[in-house]
C-alpha positions in Angstrom: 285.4 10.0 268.8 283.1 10.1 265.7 283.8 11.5 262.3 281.4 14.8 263.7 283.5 15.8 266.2 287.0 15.0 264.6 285.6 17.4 261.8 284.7 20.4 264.3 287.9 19.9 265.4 289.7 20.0 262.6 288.4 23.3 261.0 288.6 24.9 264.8 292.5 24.4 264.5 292.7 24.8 260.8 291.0 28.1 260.1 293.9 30.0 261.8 296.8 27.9 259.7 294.6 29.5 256.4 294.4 33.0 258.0 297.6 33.2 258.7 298.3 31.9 255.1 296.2 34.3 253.8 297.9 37.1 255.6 301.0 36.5 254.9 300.3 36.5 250.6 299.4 40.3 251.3 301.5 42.9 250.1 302.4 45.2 253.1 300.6 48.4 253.8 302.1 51.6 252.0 303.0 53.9 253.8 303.8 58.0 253.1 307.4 59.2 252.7 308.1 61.0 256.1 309.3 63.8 253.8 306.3 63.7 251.8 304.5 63.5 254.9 307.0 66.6 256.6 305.6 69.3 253.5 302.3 68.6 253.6 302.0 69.1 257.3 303.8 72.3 257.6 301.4 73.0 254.7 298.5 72.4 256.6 299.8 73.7 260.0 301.4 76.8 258.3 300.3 77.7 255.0 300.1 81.5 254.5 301.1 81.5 250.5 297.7 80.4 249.5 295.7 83.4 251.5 298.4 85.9 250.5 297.7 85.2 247.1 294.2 85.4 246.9 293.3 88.4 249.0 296.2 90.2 247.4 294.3 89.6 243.8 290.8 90.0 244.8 291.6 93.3 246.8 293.9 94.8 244.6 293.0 93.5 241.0 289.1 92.7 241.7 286.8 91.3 238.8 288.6 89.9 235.7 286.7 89.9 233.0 288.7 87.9 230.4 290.2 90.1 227.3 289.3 93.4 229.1 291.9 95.6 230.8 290.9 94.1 234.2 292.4 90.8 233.2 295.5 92.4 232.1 295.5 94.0 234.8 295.8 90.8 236.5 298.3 89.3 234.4 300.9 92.3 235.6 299.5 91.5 239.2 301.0 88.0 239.1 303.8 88.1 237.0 305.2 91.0 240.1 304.0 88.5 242.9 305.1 85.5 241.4 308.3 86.8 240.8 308.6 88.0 244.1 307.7 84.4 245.7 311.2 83.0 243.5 309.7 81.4 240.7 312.0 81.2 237.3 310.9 81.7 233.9 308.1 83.5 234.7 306.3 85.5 232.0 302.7 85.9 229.8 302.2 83.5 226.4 299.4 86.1 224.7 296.3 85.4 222.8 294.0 87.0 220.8 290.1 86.3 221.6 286.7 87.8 221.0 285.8 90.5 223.9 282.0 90.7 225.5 281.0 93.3 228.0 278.0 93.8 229.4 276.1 96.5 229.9 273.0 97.9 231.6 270.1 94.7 232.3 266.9 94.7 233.7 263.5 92.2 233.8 260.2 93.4 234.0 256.9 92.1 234.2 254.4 94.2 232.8 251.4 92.4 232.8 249.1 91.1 234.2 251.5 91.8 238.0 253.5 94.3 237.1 256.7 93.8 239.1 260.7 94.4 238.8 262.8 91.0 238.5 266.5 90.7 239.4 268.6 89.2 236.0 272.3 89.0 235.1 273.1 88.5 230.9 274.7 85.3 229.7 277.9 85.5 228.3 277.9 86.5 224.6 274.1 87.4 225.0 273.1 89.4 222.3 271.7 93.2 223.1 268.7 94.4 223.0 269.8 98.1 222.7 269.2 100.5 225.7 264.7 100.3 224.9 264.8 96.5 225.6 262.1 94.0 224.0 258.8 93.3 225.1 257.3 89.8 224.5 254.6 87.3 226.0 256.7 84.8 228.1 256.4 81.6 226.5 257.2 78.8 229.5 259.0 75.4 229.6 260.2 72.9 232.5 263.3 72.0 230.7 265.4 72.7 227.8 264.2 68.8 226.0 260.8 70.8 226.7 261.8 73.6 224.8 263.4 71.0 221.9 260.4 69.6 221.1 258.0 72.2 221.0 256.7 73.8 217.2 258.3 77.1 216.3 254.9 78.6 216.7 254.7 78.5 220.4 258.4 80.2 220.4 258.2 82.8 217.5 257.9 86.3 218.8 258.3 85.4 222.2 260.4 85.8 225.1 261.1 81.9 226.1 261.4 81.3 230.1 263.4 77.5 230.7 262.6 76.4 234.7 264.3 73.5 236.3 265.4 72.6 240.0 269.5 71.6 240.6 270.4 70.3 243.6 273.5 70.7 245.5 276.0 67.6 244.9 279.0 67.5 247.1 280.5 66.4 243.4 279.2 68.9 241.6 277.6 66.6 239.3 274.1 67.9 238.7 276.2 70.8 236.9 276.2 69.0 233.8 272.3 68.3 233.4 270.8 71.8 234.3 273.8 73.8 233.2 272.2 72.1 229.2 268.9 75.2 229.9 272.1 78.0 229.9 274.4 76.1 227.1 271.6 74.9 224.7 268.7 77.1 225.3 269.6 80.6 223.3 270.5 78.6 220.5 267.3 76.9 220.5 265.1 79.9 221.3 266.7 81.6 218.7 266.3 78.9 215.9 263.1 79.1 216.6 262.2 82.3 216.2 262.2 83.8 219.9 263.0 87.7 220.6 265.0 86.9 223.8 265.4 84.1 226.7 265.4 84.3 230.6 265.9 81.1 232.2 266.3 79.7 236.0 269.6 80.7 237.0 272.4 77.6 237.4 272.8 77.5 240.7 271.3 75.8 244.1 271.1 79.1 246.0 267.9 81.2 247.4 269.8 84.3 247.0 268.3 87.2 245.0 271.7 87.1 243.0 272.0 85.8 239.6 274.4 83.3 238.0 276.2 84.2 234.6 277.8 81.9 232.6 278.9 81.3 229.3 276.6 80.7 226.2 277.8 80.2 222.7 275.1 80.5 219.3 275.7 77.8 217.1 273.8 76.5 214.2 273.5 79.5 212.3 271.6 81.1 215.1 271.2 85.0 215.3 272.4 86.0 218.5 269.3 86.9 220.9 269.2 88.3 224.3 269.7 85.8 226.6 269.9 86.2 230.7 269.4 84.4 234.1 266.6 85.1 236.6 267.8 85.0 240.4 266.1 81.6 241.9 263.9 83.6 243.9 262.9 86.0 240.7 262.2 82.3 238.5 260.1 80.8 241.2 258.3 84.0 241.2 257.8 83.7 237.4 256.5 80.1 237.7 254.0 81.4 240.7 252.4 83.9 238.0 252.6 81.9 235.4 250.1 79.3 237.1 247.8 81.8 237.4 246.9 80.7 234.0 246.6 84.5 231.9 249.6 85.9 229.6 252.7 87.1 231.3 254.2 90.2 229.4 258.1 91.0 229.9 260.2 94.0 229.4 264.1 92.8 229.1 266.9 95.2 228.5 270.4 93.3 228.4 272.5 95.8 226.4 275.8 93.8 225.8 278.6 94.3 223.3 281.1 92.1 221.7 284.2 93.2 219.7 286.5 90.4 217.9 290.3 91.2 218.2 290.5 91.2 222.1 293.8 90.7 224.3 294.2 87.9 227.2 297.4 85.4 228.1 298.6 83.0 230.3 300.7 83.3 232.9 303.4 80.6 233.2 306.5 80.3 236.2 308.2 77.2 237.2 310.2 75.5 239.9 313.2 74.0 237.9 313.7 70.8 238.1 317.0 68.8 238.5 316.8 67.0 234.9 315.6 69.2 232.2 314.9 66.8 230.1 312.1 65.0 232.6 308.6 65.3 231.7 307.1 68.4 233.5 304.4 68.7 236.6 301.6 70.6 235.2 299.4 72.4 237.8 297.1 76.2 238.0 294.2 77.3 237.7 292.5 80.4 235.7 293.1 83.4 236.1 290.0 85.5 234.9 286.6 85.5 236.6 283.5 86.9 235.7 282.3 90.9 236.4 279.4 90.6 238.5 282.1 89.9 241.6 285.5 89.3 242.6 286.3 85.8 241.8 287.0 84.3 245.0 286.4 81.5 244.7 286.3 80.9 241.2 289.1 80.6 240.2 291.3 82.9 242.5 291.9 80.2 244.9 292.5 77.7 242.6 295.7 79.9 241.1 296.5 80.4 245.0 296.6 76.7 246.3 298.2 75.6 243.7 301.2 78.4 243.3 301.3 77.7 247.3 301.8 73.9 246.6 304.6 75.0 244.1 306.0 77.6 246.8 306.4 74.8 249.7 308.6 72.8 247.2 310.6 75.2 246.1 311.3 75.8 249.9 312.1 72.7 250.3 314.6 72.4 247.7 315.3 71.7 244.0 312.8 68.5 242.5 313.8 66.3 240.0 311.2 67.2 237.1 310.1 70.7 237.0 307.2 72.3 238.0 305.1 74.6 235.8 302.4 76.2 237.2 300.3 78.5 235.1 296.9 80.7 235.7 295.3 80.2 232.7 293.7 83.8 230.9 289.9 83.6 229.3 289.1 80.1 231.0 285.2 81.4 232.1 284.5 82.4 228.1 285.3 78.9 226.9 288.4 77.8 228.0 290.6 80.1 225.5 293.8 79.8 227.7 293.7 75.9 227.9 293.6 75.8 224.1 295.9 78.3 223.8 298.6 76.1 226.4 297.6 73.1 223.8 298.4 74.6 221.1 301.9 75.6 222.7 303.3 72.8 225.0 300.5 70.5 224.7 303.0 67.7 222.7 306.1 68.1 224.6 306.2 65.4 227.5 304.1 66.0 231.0 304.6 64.2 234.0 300.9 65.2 235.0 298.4 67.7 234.4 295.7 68.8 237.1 293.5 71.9 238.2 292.4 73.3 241.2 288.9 74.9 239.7 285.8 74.0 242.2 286.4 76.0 245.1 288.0 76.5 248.4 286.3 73.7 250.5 288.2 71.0 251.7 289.2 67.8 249.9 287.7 64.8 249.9 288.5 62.1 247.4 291.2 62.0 244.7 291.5 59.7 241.6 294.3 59.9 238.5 295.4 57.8 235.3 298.5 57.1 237.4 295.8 54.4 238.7 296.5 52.4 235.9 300.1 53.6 234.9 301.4 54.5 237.7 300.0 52.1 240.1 303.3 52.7 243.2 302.9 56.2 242.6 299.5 55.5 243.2 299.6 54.4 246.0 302.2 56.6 247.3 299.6 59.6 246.8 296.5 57.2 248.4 299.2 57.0 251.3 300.4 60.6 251.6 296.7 61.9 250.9 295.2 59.8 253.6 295.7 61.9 257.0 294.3 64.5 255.6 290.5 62.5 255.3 291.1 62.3 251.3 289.9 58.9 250.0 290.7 57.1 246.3 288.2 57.5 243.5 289.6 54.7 241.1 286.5 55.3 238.9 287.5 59.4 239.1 288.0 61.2 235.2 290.1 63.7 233.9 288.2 67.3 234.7 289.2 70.8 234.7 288.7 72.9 231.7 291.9 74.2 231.1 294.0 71.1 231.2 291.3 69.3 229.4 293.2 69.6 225.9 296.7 69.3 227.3 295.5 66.2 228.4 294.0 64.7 225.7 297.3 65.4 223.9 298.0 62.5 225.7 299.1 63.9 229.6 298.5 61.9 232.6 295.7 63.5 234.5 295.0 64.2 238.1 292.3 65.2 240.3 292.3 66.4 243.4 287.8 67.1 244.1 287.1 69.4 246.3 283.7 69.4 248.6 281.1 71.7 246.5 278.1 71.1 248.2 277.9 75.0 248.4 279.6 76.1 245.3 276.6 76.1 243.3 275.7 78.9 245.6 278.0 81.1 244.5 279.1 80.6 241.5 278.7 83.4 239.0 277.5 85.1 241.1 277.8 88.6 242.8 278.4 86.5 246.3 282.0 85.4 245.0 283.7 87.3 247.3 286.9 86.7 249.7 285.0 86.2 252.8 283.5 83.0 251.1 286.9 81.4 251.6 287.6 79.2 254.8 291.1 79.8 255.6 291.5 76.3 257.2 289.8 74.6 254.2 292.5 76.4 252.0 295.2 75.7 253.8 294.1 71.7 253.7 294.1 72.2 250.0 297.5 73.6 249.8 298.7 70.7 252.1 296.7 68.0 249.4 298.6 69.6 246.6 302.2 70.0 248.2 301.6 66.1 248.8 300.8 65.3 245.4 304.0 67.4 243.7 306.4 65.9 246.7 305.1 62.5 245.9 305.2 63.1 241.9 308.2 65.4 242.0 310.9 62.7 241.0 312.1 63.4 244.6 313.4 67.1 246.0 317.5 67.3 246.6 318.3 69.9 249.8 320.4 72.7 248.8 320.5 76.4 248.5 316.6 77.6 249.0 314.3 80.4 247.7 313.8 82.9 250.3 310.5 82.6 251.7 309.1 85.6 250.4 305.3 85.7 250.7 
């Protein structure tokens, strides 16, 4: 037999001695806590907490407009319900913050088509009084646009910022074209313009604007500053290329009053050992006026207190749970700083936010990658059956935890799908019937998996009622 053959032969019998080498080095599969795996299918299967919650709030509290009696409105809404669901310690840790209201808005083109145009204020926009300005529209693709051109194509104008976002089932295109909303008044203002309009932030072709928050800094004088519908923009641009001068009329009459009034509102699940670093989960509380908040952020305070709910049910965990809807997160994350400033030292287990929505999970990633690598797996396991996959290059996110966790908290993140939140965000269109009721309920289920799995393990014994 030549040397050939006995070779073939030899790697046609060897290569299975290596595999099963190979296979028997590798660490055995994880696999989910049955009890783990128990909550978050009666979660899934059963959930009615979540709903409860959020078409209690949105029917009978409506908009929440941080700091303004609407909000604390709300914060007497959920102390009653989350009292009546069996939570301990529950109560409000006040604030004080600036107040903004808005008031009457309206865009028109005057010349050279004149026309009506559909546009929402940005928060902390300055007002224009009730006989709005009148300016030649001075346009720009982008905000870097607007950063680089001289003060004298700006001064006396009314600046327009364009730009085209895309929906991201991550969200992520939020960052770059949210910069026009952010950036832009300050800019326009610096240099000298009498107001600002821009595209609105969102990946919708609804005649509905998006608000959001806007800060001057710098040293600039606050200027009216609003959001076209996408519709109203693209309109804009089409006149614009026309090539004559476009002449606006904007009236944004807005107030803002230092001195305001918001809070957050904190309840817990005990935990066994007091002493054990707590579970830190929620979601904000306020919303902006132009709808009811549905989706942003009532069902975020709503899958998480659900979560919360189906261990208390359960039984008593080891660490405790604190769950808190965070007051005046859409005005720049006042209750986050606020929870900081407060328990933001003391030692947390974890600290995560439910804040993109109602659509289902898809991925999850957390610090506990790298600290916590069993417990990591142990969520990857427990998470799995519901289609939620690992994002081990995932960060921290969620406004409100944000500074609790760079206090040093591990971080979670649980992302949901927002390849359609970009639609309605902001937007008059948040409304209750945006909310899948399946897609909720997988939420809760994700969530009551992560706080059995984290929980330090949950002892049987004399349970809540299960008062909805």
């Amino acid at each position: 037999m030549n040397k050939t053959i006995l070779a073939t032969l030899f790697l046609a019998t060897a290569v299975p001695v290596f595999a099963q080498q190979s296979i028997a080095t590798l660490s055995p599969p994880v696999v989910a806590d049955p009890k783990v795996a128990a909550l978050r299918d009666n979660a899934l299967d059963n959930d009615l907490y979540a709903w409860d919650i959020v078409e209690g709030l949105t029917t009978e509290v409506g908009q929440r407009l941080a700091a303004t009696e609407a909000e604390a409105r709300a914060r007497d809404w959920a102390v009653k319900r989350l009292t009546a669901m069996g939570f301990s310690n529950v109560h409000v840790e006040p604030f004080t913050m600036p107040v903004w209201t808005r008031g009457a808005e309206s865009a028109e083109i005057l010349s050279p088509f004149p026309q009506k145009l559909v546009v929402a204020a940005l928060g902390y926009s300055g007002s224009t009084g009730p006989d709005g300005v009148t300016g030649e529209i001075a346009y720009f693709p982008s905000v870097d646009a607007l950063r680089l051109a001289p003060d004298s194509a700006v001064k006396g104008k009314i600046v327009f910022i364009d730009h085209h976002m895309m929906p991201a089932q991550d969200g992520s295109g939020y960052g770059q074209f949210g910069a026009p909303r952010r950036q832009g008044p300050t800019i326009a203002s610096l240099k000298g313009a009498i107001g600002i309009v821009i595209r609105s932030i969102g990946t919708d072709h609804h005649r509905n604007a998006h608000t959001g928050v806007q800060y001057f800094t710098d040293g600039a004088k606050p200027i009216p500053a609003g959001a076209l519908t996408v519709p109203d923009a693209e309109q804009l641009v089409r006149i614009l290329k026309r090539g004559r001068p476009v002449t606006m009329r904007l009236t944004l009459v807005s107030q803002k009053i230092e001195g305001g009034h918001s809070g957050n509102v904190i309840a817990e699940v005990p935990g066994r050992d007091t002493k054990a670093p707590v579970l830190l989960v929620g979601g904000h509380l306020d919303s902006w006026d132009l709808a009811t908040g549905a989706i942003d952020d009532a069902s975020g305070v709503a899958i998480t207190t659900a979560a919360a709910k189906h261990i208390m049910d359960a039984g008593r965990p080891l660490r405790t749970i604190r769950v808190v809807w965070f007051g005046a997160e859409e005005p720049g994350g006042f209750g986050g700083k606020a929870y900081a400033e407060a328990h933001g030292k003391a030692p947390h287990a974890i600290a995560g936010e439910s804040d993109f929505g109602a659509d289902r999970i898809w991925r999850f990633g957390s610090q506990l990658m790298k600290s916590d690598p069993a417990s990591y797996a142990q969520l990857a396991a427990a998470l799995a059956p519901l289609g939620i996959t690992r994002n081990d290059k995932a960060e921290a996110d969620g406004t409100d935890v944000e500074p609790t966790i760079a206090l040093g908290a591990p971080w979670i993140s649980l992302s949901q799908d927002g390849t359609r939140y970009f639609d309605i965000h902001h937007t008059p269109d948040d409304t209750l019937d945006k909310i899948d009721p399946a897609q909720l309920r997988q939420n809760v289920a994700a969530w009551t998996a992560m706080l059995a799995v984290l929980s330090g393990g949950i002892e049987p014994g004399a349970k809540q009622p299960k008062r909805r």
